[in-house]
C-alpha positions as a Markdown table, in Angstrom:
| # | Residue | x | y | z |
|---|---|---|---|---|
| 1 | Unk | -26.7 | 80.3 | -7.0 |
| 2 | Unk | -26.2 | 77.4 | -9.4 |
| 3 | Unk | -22.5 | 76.3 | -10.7 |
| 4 | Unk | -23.2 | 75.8 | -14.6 |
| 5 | Unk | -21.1 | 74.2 | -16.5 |
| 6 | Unk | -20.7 | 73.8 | -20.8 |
| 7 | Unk | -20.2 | 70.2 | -21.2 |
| 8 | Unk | -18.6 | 70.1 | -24.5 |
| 9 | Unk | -18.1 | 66.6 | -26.1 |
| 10 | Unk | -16.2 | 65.3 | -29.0 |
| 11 | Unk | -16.8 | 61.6 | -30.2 |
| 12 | Unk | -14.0 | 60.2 | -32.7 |
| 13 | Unk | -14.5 | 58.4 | -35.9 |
| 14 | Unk | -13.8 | 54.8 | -36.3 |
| 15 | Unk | -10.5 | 55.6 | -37.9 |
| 16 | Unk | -9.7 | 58.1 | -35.2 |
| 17 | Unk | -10.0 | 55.3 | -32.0 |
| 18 | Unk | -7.4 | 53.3 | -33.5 |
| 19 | Unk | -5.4 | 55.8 | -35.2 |
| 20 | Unk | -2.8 | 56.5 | -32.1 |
| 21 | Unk | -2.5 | 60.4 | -31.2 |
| 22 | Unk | -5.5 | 61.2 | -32.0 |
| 23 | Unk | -6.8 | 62.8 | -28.5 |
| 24 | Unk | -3.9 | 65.5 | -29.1 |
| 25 | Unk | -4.7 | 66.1 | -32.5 |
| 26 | Unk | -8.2 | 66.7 | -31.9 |
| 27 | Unk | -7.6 | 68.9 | -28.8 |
| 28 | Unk | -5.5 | 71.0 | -30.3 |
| 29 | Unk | -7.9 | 72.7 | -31.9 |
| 30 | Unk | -10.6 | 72.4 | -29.5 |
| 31 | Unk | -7.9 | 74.7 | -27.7 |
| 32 | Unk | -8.1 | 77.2 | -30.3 |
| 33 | Unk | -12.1 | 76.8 | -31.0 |
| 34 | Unk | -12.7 | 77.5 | -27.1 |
| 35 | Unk | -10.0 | 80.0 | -26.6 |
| 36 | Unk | -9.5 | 82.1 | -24.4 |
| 37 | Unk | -11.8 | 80.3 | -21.9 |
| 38 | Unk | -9.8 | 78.2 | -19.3 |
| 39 | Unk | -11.3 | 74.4 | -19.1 |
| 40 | Unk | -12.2 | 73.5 | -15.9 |
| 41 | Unk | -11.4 | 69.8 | -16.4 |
| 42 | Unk | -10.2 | 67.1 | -19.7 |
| 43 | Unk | -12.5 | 63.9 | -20.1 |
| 44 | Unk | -11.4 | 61.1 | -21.5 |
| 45 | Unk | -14.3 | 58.8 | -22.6 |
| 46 | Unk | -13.7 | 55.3 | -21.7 |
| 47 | Unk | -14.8 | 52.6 | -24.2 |
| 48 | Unk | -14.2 | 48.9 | -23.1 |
| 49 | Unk | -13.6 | 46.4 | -26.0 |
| 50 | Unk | -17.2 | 43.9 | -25.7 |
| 51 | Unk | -16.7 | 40.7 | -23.0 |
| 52 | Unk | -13.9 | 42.8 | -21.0 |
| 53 | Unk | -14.1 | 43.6 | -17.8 |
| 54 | Unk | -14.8 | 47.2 | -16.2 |
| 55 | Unk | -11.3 | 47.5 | -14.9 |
| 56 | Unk | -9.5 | 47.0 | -18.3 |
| 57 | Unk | -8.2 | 49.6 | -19.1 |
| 58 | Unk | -10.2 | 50.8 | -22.4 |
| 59 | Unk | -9.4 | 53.0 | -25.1 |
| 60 | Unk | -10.0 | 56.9 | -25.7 |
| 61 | Unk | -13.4 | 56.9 | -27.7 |
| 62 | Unk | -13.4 | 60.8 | -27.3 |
| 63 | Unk | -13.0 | 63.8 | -25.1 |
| 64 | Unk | -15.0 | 66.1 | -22.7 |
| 65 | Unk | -14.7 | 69.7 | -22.2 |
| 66 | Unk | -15.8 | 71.0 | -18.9 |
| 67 | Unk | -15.9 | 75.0 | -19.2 |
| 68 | Unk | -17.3 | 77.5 | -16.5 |
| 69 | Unk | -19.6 | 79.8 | -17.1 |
| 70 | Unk | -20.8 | 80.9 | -14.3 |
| 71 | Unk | -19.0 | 84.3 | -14.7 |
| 72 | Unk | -20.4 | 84.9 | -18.6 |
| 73 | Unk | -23.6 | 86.3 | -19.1 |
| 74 | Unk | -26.4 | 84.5 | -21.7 |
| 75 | Unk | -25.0 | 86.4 | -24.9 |
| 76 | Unk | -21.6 | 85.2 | -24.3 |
| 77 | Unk | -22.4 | 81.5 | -23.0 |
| 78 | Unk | -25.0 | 81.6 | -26.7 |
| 79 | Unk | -22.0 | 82.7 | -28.5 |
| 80 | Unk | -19.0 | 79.9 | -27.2 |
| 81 | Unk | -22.3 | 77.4 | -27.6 |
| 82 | Unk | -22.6 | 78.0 | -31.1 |
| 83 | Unk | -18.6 | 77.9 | -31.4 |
| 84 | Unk | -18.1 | 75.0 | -29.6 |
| 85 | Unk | -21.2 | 73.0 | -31.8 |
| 86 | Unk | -20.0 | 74.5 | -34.7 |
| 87 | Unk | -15.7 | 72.4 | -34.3 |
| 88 | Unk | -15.1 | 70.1 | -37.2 |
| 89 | Unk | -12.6 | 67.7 | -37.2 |
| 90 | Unk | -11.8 | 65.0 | -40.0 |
| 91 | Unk | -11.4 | 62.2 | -37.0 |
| 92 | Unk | -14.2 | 63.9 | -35.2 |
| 93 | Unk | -18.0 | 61.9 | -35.9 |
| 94 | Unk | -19.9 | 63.8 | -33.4 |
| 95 | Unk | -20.1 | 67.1 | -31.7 |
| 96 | Unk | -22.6 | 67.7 | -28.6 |
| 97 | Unk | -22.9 | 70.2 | -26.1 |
| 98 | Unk | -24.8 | 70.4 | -23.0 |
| 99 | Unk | -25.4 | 72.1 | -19.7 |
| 100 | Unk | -24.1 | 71.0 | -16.0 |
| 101 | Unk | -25.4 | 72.3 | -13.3 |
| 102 | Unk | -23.4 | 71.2 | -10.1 |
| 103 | Unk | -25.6 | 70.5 | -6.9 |
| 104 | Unk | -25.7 | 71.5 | -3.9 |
| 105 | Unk | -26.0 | 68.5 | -1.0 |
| 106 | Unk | -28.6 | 68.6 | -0.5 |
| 107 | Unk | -30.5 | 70.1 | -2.8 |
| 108 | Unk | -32.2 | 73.6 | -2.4 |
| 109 | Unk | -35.9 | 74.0 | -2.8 |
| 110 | Unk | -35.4 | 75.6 | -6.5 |
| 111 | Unk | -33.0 | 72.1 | -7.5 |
| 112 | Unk | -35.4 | 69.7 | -6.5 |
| 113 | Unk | -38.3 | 71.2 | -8.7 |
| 114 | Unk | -35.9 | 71.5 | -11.6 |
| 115 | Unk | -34.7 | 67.4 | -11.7 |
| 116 | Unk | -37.2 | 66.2 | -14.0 |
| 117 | Unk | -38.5 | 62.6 | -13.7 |
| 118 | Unk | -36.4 | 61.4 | -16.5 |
| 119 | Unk | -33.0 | 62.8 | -17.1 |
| 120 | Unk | -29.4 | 62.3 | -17.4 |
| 121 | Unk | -27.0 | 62.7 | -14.1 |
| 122 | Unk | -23.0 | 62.7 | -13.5 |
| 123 | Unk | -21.4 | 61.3 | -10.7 |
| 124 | Unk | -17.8 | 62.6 | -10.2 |
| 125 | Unk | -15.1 | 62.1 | -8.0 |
| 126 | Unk | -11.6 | 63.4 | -7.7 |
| 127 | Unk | -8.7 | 61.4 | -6.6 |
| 128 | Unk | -6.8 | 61.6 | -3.0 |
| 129 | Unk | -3.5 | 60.6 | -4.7 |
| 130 | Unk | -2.5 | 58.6 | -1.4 |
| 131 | Unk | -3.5 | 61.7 | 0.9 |
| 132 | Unk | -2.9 | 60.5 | 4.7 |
| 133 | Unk | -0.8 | 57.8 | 3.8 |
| 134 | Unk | 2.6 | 58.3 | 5.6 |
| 135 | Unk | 5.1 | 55.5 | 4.3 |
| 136 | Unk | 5.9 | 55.3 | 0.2 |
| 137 | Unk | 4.4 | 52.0 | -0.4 |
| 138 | Unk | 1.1 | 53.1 | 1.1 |
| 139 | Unk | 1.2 | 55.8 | -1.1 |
| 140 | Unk | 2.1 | 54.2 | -4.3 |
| 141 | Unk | -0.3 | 51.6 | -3.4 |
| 142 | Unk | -3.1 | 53.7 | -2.9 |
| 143 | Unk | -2.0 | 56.1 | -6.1 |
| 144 | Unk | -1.8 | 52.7 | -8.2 |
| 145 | Unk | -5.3 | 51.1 | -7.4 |
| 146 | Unk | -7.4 | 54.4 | -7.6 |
| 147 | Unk | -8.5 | 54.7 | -10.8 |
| 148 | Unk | -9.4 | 50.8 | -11.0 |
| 149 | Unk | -11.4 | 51.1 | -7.7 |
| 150 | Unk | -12.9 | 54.1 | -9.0 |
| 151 | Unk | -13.8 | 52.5 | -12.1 |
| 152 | Unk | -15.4 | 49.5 | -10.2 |
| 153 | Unk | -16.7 | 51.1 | -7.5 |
| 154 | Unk | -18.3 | 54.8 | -8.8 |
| 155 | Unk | -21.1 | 53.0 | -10.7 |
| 156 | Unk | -24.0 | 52.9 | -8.5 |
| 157 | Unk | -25.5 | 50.3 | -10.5 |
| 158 | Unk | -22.7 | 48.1 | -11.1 |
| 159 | Unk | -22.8 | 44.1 | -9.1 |
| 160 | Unk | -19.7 | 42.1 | -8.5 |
| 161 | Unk | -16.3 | 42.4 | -7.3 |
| 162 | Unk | -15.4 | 46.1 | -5.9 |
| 163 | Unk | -18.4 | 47.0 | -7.0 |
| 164 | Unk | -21.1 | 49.2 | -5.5 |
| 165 | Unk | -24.4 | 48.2 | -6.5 |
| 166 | Unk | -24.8 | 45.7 | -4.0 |
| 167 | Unk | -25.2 | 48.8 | -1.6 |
| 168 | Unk | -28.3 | 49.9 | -3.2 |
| 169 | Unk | -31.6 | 48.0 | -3.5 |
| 170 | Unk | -33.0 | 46.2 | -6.9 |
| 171 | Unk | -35.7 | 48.9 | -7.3 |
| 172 | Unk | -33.4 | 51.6 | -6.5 |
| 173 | Unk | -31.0 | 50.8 | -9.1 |
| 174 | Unk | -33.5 | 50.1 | -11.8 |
| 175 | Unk | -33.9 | 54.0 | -11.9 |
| 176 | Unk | -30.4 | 54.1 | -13.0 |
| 177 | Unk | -29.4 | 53.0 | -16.5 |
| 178 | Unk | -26.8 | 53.3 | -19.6 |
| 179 | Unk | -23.9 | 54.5 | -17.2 |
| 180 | Unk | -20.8 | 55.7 | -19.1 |
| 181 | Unk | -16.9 | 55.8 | -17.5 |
| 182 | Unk | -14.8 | 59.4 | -17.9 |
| 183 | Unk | -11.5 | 59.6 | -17.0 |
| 184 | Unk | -10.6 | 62.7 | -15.8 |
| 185 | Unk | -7.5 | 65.1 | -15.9 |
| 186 | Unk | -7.6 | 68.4 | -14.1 |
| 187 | Unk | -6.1 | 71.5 | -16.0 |
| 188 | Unk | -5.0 | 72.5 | -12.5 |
| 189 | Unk | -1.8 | 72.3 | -11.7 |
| 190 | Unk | 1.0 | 73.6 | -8.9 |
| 191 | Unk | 2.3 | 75.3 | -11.1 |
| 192 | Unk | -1.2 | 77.1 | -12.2 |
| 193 | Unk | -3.3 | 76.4 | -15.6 |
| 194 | Unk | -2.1 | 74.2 | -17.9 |
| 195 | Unk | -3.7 | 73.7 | -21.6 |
| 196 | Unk | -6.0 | 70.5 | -21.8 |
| 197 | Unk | -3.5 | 69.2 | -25.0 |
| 198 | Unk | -0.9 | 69.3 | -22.0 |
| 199 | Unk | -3.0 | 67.9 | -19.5 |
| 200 | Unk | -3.2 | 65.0 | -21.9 |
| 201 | Unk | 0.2 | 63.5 | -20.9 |
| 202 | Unk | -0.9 | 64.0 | -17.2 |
| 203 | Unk | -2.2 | 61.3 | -15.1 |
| 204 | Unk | -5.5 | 61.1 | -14.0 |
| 205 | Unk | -7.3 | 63.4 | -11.0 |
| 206 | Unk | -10.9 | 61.4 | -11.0 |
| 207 | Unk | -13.3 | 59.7 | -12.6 |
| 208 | Unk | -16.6 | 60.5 | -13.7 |
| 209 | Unk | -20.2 | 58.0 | -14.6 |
| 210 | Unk | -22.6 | 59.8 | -16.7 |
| 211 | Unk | -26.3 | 57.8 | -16.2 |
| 212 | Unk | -29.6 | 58.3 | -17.2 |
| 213 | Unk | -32.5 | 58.1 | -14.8 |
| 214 | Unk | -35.8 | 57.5 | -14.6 |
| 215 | Unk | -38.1 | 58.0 | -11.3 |
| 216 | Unk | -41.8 | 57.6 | -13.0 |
| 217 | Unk | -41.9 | 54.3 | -11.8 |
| 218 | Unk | -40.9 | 54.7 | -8.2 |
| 219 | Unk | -43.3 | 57.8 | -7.9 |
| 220 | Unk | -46.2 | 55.7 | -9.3 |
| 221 | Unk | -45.6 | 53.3 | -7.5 |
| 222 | Unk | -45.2 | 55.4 | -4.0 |
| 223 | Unk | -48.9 | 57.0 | -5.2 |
| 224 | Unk | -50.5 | 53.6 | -5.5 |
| 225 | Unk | -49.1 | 51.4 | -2.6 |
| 226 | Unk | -50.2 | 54.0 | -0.3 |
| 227 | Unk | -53.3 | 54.5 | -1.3 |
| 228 | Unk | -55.8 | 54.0 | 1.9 |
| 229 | Unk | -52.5 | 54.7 | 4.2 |
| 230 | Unk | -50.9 | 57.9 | 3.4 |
| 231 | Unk | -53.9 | 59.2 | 1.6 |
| 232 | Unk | -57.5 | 58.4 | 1.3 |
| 233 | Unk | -59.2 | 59.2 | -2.1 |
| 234 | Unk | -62.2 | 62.0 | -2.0 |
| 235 | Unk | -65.6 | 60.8 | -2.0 |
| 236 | Unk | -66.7 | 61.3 | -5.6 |
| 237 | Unk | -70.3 | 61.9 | -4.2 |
| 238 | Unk | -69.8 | 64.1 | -2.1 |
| 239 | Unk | -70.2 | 68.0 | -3.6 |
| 240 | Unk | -67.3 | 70.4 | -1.9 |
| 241 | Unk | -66.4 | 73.8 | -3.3 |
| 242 | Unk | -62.9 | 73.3 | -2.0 |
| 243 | Unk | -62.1 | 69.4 | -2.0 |
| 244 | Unk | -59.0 | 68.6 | 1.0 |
| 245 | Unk | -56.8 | 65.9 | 1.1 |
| 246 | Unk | -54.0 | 64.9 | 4.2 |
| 247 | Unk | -51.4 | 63.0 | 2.7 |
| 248 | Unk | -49.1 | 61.9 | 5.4 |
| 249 | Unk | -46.5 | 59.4 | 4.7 |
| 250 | Unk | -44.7 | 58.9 | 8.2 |
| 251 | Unk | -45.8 | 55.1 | 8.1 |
| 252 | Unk | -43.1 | 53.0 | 6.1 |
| 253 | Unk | -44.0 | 51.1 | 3.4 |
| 254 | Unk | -42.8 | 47.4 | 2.1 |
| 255 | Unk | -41.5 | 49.1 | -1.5 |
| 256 | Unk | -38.3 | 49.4 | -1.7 |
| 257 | Unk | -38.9 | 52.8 | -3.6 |
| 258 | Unk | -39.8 | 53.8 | -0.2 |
| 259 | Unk | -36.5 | 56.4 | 0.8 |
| 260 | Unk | -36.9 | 54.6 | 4.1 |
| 261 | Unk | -35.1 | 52.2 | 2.2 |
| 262 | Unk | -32.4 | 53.9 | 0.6 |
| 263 | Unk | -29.0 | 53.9 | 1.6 |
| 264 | Unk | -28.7 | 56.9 | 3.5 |
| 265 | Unk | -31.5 | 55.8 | 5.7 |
| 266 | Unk | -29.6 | 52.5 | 6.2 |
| 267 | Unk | -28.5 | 51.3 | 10.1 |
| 268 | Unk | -24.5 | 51.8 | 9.1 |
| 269 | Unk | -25.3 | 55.6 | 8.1 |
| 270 | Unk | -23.8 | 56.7 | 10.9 |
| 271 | Unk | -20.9 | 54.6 | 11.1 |
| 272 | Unk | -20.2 | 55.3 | 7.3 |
| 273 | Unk | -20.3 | 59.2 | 8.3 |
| 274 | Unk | -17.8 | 58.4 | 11.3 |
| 275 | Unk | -15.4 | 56.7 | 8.9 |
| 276 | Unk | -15.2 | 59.5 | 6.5 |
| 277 | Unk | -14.3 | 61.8 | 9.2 |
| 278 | Unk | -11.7 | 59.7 | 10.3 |
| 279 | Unk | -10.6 | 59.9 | 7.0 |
| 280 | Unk | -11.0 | 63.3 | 6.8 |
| 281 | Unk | -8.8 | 63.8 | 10.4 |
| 282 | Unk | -5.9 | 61.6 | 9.3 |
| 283 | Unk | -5.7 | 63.5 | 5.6 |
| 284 | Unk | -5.6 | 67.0 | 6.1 |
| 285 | Unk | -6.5 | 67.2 | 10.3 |
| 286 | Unk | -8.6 | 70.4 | 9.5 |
| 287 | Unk | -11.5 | 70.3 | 12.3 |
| 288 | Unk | -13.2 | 73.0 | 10.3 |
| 289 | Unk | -13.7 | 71.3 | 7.7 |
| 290 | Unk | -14.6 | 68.1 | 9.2 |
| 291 | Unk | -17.5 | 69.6 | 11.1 |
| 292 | Unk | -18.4 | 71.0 | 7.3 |
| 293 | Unk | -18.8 | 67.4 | 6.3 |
| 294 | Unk | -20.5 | 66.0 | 9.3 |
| 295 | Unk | -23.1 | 68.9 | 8.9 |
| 296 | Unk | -23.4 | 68.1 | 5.5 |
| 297 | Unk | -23.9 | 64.3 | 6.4 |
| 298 | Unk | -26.5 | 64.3 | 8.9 |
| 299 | Unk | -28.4 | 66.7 | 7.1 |
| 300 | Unk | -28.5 | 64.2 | 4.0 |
| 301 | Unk | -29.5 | 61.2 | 6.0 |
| 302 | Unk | -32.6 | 63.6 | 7.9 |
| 303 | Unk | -35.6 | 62.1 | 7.2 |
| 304 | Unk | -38.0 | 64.3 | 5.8 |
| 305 | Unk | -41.7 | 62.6 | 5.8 |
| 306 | Unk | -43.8 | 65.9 | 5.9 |
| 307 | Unk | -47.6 | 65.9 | 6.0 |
| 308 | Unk | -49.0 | 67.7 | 3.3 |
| 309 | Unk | -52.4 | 69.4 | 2.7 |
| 310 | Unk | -53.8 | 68.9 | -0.8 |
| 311 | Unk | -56.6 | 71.8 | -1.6 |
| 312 | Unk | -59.2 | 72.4 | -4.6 |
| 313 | Unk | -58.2 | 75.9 | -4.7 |
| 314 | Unk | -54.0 | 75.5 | -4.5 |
| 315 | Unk | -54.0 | 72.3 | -6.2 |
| 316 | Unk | -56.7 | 71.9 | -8.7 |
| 317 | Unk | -57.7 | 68.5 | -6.1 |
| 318 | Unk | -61.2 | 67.0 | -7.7 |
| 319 | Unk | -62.5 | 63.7 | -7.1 |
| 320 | Unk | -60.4 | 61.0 | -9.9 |
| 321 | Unk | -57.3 | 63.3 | -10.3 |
| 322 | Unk | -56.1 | 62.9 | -6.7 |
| 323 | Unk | -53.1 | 59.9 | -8.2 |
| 324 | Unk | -52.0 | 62.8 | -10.4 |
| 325 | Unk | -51.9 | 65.7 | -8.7 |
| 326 | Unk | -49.7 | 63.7 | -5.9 |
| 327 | Unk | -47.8 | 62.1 | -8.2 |
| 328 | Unk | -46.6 | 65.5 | -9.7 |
| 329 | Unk | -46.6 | 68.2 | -6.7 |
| 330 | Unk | -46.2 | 66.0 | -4.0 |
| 331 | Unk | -44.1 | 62.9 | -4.3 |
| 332 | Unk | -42.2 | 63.6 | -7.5 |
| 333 | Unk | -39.9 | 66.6 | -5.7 |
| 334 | Unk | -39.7 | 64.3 | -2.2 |
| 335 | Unk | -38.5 | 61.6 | -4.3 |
| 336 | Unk | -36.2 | 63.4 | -6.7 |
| 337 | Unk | -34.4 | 64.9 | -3.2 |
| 338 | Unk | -34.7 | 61.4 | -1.6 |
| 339 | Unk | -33.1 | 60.2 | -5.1 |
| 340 | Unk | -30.4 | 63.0 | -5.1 |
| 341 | Unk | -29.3 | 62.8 | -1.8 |
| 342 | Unk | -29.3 | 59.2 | -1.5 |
| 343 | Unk | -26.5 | 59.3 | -4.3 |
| 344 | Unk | -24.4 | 62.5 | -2.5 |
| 345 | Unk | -24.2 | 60.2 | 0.9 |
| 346 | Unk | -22.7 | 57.3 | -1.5 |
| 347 | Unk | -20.0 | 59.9 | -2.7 |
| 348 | Unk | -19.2 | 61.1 | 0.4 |
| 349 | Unk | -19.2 | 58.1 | 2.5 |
| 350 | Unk | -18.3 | 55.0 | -0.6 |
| 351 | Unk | -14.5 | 55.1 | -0.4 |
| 352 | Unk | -13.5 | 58.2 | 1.3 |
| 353 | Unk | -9.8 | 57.1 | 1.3 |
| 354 | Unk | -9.3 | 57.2 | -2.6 |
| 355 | Unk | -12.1 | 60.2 | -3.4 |
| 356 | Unk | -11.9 | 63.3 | -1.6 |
| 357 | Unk | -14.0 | 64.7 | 0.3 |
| 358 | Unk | -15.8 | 68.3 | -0.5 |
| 359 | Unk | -14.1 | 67.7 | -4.6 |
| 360 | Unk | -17.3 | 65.2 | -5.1 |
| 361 | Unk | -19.9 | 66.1 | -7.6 |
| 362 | Unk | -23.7 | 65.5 | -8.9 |
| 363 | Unk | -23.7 | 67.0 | -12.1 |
| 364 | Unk | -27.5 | 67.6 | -13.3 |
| 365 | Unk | -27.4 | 67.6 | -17.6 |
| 366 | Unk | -29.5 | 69.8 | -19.4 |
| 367 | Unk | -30.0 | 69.7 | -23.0 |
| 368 | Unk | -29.3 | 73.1 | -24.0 |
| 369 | Unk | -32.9 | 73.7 | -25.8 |
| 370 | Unk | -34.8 | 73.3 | -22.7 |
| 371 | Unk | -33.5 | 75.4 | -20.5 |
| 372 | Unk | -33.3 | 79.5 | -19.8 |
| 373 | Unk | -30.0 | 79.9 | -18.7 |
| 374 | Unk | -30.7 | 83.5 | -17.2 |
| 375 | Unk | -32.9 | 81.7 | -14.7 |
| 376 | Unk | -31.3 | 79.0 | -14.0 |
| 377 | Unk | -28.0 | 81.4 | -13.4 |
| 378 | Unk | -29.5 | 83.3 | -10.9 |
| 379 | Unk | -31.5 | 80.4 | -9.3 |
């Protein structure tokens, strides 16, 4: 079943960025608009003034609401929608709301044909706060440069220093764009729930990119350069009541939008996954769940280069449509996995000393038009 999510934003004015207080003036009342349901977890959205650097610290442009609603049925999740879209706020210049939906790694059958070829993901990760560090100047240490390595390092399509982009190939990141940074708070505390204005003078548990994607090119592409290698087109003059077609892509190709490519297919996969588990042992020591992770791992980095059978009769196959048809049923799910679980290996395995592992999410974002949310609830 899918973990939804409301993701509830609230951009300031111009007059509210510089006016100071503003974030706990505005989320006051988006406590009592979205009362009595408990927020999972307080955004801040980053801005960096133009010609700075990533890992300035910015200024609070807005906030982010993350509310469950995985335990509301569609008449209540239309009514909070219409709440939430309906806040005003003199300071406030811009109220959206969309759906998350959390995925699993990897994705399940019914996922991968819901990630459409363009679309807007979330990358988040939560913070170890100096977890398996055993003297106080490790831990401060570790507690002080998280959120700046985070900021640096989370983007997937970010070059230069502490940066992770390098880790992913040119064509690979041009299918990531427009990446935004979140700070965020949890409403979670020791001591239970706490209210989001509270959690504003909290530190921060994570960080959060919001990207938009677009894998048209890389499927096209896939279609084409194999064309006479994976597949062979049909013979336009020959006459068959039910047309076939073999496409079998276990040869590699030179494109770099080949997953062969990717970096969960890399030659370090393996000794990324075995530094994650060491880091998993010396945090918490829990075998359990470090066989969870390992499981999860080597099931991500599989490579899964099935021979298909394209058919007149299944697939609507004629003669001239065969760059479609694959394009569409065949490659655009293998990539959009390939594509998903490329970037859950990154979380997992990037800088499992600051983010912790099993807290790391993919958010998919849906605009709330087009969507049914009693499918996708019980999907």
């Amino acid at each position: 079943m899918s973990h939804l999510k409301i993701m509830w934003d609230v951009l300031f004015s111009g007059e509210g960025v510089v006016n100071k207080g503003t974030d706990k003036t505005i989320a006051a009342q988006m406590d009592e608009t979205s009362s009595p349901h408990k927020i999972d977890a307080v955004l801040r959205w980053n801005t960096v003034l133009k010609g700075q650097k990533v890992a300035a610290s910015g200024f609070t442009s807005g906030l982010r609401y993350m509310i469950s609603i995985d335990h509301l049925d569609s008449e209540e999740i239309s009514n909070l929608l219409q709440r939430l879209e309906s806040f005003t706020h003199p300071l406030a210049e811009r109220i959206t709301c969309h759906i998350a939906e959390s995925l699993e790694f990897p994705l399940t059958r019914s996922a991968k044909l819901r990630v459409p070829s363009i679309g807007r993901i979330a990358l988040v990760s939560r913070f170890t706060h100096g977890l398996g560090y055993s003297e106080l100047n490790q831990i401060k240490t570790a507690i002080n440069n998280q959120t700046k390595d985070t900021k640096n390092g989370l983007d997937p399509i970010r070059l230069g220093k502490g940066s992770s982009g390098g880790l992913f190939s040119d064509e690979f990141r041009s299918i990531m764009e427009d990446s935004h940074w979140f700070l965020l708070l949890s409403t979670t505390t020791e001591e239970g729930y706490q209210s989001p204005l509270k959690t504003l003078t909290s530190g921060s548990d994570g960080g959060m990119y919001e990207l938009s994607f677009d894998l048209r090119k890389a499927i096209s592409t896939l279609v084409e350069e194999s064309k006479g290698k994976w597949w062979q087109p049909l013979d336009p003059d020959e006459l068959v009541l039910n047309p076939q077609l073999v496409f079998d892509p276990s040869e590699d190709l030179p494109t770099k939008f080949d997953p062969t490519h990717f970096h969960h297919h890399s030659n370090s996969n393996q000794t990324l996954i075995d530094k994650m588990i060491e880091s998993e042992m010396v945090q918490t020591g829990n075998e359990d769940v470090a066989d969870d992770l390992q499981y999860t791992a080597e099931r991500l980095i599989r490579r899964k280069r099935l021979t298909r059978q394209i058919t007149g009769s299944d697939h609507g196959l004629v003669s001239g449509l065969e760059s479609g048809i694959l394009q569409e049923q065949v490659v655009k799910p293998w990539i959009a996995e390939e594509f998903i679980n490329c970037l859950a290996f990154f979380l997992m395995t990037r800088k499992p000393k600051y983010w912790r592992n099993g807290k790391s999410e993919i958010l998919l974002i849906h605009r709330v038009d087009d969507i049914d949310i009693d499918v996708l609830k019980n999907e």
